[in-house]
C-alpha positions as CSV (number, residue, x, y, z in Angstrom):
1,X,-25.3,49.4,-3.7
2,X,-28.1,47.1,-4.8
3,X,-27.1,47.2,-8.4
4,X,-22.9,47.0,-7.3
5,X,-23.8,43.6,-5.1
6,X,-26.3,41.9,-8.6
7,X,-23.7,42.6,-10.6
8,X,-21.5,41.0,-8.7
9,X,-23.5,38.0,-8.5
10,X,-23.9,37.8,-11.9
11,X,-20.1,37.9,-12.5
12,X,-19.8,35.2,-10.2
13,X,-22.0,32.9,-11.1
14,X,-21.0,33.2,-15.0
15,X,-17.8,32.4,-13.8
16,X,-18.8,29.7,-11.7
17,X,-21.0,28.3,-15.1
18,X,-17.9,29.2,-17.5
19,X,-15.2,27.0,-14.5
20,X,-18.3,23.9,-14.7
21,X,-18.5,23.6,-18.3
22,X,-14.6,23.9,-18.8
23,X,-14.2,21.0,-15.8
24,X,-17.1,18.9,-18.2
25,X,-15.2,19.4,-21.3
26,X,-11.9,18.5,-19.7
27,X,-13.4,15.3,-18.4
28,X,-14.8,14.5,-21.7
29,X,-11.7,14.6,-23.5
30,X,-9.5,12.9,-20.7
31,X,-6.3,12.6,-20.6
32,X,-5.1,15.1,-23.2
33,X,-1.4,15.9,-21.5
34,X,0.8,13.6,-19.5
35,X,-0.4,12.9,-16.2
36,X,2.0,12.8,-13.5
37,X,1.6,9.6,-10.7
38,X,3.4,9.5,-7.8
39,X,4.9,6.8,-6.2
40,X,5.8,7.8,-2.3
41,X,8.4,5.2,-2.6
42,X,12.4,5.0,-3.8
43,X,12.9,3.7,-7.9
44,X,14.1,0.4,-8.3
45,X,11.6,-1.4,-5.6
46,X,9.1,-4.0,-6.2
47,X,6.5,-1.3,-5.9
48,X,8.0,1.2,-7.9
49,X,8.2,-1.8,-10.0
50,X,4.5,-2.5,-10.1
51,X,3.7,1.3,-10.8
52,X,5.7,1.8,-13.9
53,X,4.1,-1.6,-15.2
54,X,1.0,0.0,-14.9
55,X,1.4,3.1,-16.0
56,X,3.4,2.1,-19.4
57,X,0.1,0.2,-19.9
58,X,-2.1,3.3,-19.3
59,X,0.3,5.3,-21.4
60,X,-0.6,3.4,-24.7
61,X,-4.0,2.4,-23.7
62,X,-4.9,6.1,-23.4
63,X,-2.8,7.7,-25.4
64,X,-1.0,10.3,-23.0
65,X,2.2,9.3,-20.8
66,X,1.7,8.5,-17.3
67,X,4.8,9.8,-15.7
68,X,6.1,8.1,-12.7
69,X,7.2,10.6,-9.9
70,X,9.1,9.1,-6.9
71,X,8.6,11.3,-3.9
72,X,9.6,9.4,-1.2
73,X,10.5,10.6,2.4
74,X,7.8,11.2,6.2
75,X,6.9,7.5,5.6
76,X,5.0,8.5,2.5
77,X,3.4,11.6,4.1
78,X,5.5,13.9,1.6
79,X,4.4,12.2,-2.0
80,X,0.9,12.2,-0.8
81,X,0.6,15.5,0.6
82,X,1.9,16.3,-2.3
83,X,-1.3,15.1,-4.2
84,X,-3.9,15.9,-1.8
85,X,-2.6,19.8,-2.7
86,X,-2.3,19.5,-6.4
87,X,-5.9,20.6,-8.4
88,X,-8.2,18.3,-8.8
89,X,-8.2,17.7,-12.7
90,X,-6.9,13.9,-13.2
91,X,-3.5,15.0,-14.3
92,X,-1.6,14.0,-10.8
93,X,-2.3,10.5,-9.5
94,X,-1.1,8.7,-6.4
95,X,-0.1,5.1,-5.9
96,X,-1.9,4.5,-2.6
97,X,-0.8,1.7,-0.3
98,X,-0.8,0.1,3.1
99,X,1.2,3.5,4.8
100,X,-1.7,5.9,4.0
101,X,-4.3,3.5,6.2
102,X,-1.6,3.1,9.1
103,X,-0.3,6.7,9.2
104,X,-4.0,7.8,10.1
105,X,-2.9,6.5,13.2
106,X,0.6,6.3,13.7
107,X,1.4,10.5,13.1
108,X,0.1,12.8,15.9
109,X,-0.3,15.1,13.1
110,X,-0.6,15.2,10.1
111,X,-1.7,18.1,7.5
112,X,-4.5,16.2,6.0
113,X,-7.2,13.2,6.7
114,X,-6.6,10.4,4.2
115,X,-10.1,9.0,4.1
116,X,-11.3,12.5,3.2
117,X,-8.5,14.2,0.8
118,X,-8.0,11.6,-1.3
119,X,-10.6,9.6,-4.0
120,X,-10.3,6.4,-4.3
121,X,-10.2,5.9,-8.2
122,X,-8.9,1.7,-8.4
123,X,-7.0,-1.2,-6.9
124,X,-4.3,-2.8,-8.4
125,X,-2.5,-5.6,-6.6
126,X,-2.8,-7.0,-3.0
127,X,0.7,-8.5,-1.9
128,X,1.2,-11.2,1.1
129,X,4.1,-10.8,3.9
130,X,5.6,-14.1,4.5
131,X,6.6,-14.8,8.4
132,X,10.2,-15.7,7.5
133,X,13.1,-17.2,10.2
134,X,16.3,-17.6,10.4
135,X,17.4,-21.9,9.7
136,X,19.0,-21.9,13.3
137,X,15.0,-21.1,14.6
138,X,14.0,-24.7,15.1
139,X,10.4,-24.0,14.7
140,X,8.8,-25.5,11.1
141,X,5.1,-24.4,11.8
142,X,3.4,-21.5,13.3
143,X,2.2,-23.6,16.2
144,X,6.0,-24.6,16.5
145,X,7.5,-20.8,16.5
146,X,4.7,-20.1,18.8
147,X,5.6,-22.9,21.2
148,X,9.0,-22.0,20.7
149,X,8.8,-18.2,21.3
150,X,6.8,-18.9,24.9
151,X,9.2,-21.2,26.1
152,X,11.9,-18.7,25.3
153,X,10.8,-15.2,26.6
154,X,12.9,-12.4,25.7
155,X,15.3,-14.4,23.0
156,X,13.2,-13.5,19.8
157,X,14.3,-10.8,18.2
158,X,11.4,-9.6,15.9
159,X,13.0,-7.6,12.5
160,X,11.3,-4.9,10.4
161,X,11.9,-2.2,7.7
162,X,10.7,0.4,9.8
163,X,8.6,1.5,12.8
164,X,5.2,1.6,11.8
165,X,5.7,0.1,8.6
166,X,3.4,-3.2,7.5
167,X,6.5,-5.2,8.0
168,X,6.5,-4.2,12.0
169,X,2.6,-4.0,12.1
170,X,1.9,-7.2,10.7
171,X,4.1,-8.1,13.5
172,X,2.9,-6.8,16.1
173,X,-0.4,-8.1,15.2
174,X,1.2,-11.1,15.3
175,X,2.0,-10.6,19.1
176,X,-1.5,-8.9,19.7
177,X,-3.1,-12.1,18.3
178,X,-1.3,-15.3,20.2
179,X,0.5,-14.1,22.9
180,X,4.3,-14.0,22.3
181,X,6.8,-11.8,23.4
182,X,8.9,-10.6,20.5
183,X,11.6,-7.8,20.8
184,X,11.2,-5.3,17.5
185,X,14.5,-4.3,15.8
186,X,13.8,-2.0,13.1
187,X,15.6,-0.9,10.0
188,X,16.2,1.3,7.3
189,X,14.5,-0.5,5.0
190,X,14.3,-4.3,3.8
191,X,17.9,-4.5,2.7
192,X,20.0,-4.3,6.0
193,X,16.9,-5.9,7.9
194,X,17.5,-8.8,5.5
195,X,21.3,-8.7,6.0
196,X,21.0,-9.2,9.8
197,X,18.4,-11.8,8.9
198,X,20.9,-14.6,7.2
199,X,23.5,-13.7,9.2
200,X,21.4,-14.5,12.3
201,X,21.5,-11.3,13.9
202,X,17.7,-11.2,14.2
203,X,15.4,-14.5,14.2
204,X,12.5,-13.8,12.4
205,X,10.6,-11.3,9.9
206,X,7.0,-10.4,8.2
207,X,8.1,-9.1,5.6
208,X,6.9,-8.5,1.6
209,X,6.9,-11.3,-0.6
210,X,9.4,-9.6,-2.8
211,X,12.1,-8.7,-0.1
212,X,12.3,-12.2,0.7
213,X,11.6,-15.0,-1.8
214,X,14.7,-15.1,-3.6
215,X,15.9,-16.3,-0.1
216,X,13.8,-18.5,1.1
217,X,14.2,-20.1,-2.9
218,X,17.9,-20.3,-2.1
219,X,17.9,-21.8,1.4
220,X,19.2,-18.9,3.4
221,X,15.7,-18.5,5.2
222,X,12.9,-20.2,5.9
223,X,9.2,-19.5,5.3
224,X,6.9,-20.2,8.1
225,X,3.5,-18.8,6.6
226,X,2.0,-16.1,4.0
227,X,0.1,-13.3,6.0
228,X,-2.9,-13.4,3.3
229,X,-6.1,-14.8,4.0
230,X,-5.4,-17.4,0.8
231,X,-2.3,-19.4,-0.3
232,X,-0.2,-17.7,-2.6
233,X,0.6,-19.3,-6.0
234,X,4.6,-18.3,-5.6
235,X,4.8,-20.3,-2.2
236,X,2.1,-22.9,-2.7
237,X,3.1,-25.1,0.0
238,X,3.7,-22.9,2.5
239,X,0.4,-22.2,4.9
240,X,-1.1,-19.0,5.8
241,X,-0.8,-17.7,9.6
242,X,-4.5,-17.9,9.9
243,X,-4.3,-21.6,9.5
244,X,-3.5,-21.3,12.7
245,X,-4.3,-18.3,14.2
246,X,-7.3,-18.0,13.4
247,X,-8.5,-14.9,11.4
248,X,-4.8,-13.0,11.5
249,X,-4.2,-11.2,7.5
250,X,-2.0,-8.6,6.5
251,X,-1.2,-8.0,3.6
252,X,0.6,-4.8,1.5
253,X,-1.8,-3.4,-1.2
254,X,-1.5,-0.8,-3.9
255,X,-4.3,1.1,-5.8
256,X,-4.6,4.7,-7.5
257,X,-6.1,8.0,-5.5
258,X,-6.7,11.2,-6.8
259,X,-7.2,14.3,-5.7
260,X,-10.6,14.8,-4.3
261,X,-13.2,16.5,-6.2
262,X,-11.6,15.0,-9.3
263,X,-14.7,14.6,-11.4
264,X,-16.2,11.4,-11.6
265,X,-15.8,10.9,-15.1
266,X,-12.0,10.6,-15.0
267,X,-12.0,8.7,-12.1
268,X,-14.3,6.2,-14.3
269,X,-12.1,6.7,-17.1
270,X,-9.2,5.8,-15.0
271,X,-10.8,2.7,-13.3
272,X,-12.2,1.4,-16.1
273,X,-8.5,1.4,-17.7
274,X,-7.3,0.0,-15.0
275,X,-9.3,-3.1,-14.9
276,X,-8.7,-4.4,-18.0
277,X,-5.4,-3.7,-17.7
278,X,-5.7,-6.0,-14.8
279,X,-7.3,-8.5,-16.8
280,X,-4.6,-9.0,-19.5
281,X,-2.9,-12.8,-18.6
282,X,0.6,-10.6,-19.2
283,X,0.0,-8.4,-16.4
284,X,-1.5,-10.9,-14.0
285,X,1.6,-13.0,-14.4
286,X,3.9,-10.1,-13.9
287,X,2.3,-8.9,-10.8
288,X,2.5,-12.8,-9.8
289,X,6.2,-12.4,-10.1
290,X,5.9,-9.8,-8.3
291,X,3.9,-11.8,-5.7
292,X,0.8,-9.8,-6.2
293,X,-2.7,-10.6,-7.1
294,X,-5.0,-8.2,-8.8
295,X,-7.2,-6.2,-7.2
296,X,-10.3,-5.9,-9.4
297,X,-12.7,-3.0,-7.7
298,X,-14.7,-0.1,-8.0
299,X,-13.7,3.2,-6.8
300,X,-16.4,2.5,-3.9
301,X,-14.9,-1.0,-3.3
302,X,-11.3,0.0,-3.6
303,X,-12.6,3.4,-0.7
304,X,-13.9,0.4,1.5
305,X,-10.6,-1.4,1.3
306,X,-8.6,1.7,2.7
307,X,-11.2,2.3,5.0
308,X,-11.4,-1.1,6.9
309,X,-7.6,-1.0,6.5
310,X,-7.3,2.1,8.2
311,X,-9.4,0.8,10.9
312,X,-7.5,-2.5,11.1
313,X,-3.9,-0.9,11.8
314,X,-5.1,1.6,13.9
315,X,-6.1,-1.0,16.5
316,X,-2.4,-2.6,15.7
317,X,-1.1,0.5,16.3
318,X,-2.8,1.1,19.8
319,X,-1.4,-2.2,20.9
320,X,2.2,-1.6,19.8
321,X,2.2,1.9,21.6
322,X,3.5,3.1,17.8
323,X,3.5,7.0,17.6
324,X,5.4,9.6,15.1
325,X,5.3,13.0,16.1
């Protein structure tokens, strides 16, 4: 019995030893096949967008392709459980973003804990909302919509891509933070909430830079303030909210995750790629276009982003009274 019980011992740990050194080589030599990344949203979208930017630059900078997935659906939950299940070996990616900090709240359940399934491997671009109204919405300022709102209880009606999206969120933060009454109206997505938006079905919107600057460009709507902490360079005149309200920010912002247990020399591998990619005056104006500013980080400073982020929207969530089952 003795010898039965050593010798399995032995077995296991020269298994164990044989697994180790095979996970060290693999690292070494990373990437050496395609490497699948996927993107929880639609193709076509700004951040769909952003991610195949990215990852054509990662293809030729490290010499495998990195093949963009779309796997959207559960308000992102089915792309990244989709990751936090596949090995961890650096060859399946996910594009992080704003959804994975506020779903930690917003689903009564979920099959896995974000914070603790996921490795932060690198940021990529941080992206404002821009309070947007309707022209009819006589309110130029913040300080004017706020008056405006108070005085008019009840006649605001508040659009949004989604319940529990940033778009609503960012709203309701909004709400939490001065005092107004707003009614919600979500939608399917930007599109239709835009739609109802010009038309003047609904009266005002946070919504992502992209969704809305060919519009406000063109007259049809009206920018009121960024959501960011800073001024963005694609609406340089227009203020932020927390010019006025003081310390309000929201923001959408995308970065990479792996699997966790990946080893830590692809996840260096993969950050340090990043980065300069980051760095190249090409990308930066692309993801400027895109109304994005890089996010230059650590995988320890890009884990204390989503974690303060997390913490953020799930006090915004509380407020709303936001829940998924």
């Amino acid at each position: 019995m003795l010898r039965r019980n050593f010798t399995a011992l032995l077995g296991f740990a020269i298994a164990s030893l044989v697994v180790a050194a095979s996970t060290g080589a693999d690292a070494q030599g990373y990437p050496n096949r395609p490497v699948r990344w996927v993107v929880p949203y639609p193709p076509g979208g700004a951040t769909d967008i952003m991610a195949r930017l990215i990852g054509h630059r990662l293809s030729e900078k490290l010499g495998q392709q990195f093949v963009i997935e779309n796997k959207p659906g559960a308000g992102n939950n089915i792309g990244t459980e989709s990751v936090v299940n596949a090995p961890a070996d650096g060859y399946t990616v996910l594009l992080v973003n704003p959804a994975n900090a506020i779903n930690a709240s917003l689903y009564a359940k979920l099959n896995f804990n974000f914070l603790r399934d996921i490795a932060p491997v690198a940021g990529i671009s941080r992206v404002p909302n821009v309070m947007t109204v309707h022209p009819d919405v006589p309110a130029k300022t913040v300080a004017e919509f706020i008056a405006y709102a108070k005085a008019n209880p009840g006649k605001i009606n508040m659009a949004s891509s989604g319940n529990g999206t940033s778009v609503h969120l960012s709203g309701e933060m909004f709400k939490a933070m001065t005092g107004v009454e707003m009614q919600h109206v979500p939608y399917r997505g930007s599109a239709p909430a835009m739609t109802d938006l010009i038309a003047g079905q609904v009266q005002v919107i946070f919504d992502n830079m992209p969704s809305v600057l060919q519009h406000i460009r063109a007259g049809k709507l009206r920018a009121l303030a960024v959501t960011t902490a800073a001024r963005s360079s694609e609406l340089p005149d227009v203020p932020t909210v927390a010019e006025t309200v003081k310390d309000y920010e929201a923001s959408a912002w995308f970065g990479m995750g792996a699997p966790k247990n990946t080893p830590t020399e692809i996840i260096a591998t993969l950050n340090k790629a990043i980065n300069e990619i980051l760095a190249e005056p090409g990308i930066k104006t692309r993801l400027a276009e895109l109304g994005g500013v890089p996010i230059v980080a650590t995988p320890e400073e890009f884990g204390k982003i989503v974690q303060a982020e997390t913490e953020k929207w799930e006090k915004v969530v509380k407020f709303a009274g936001a829940r998924v089952e």
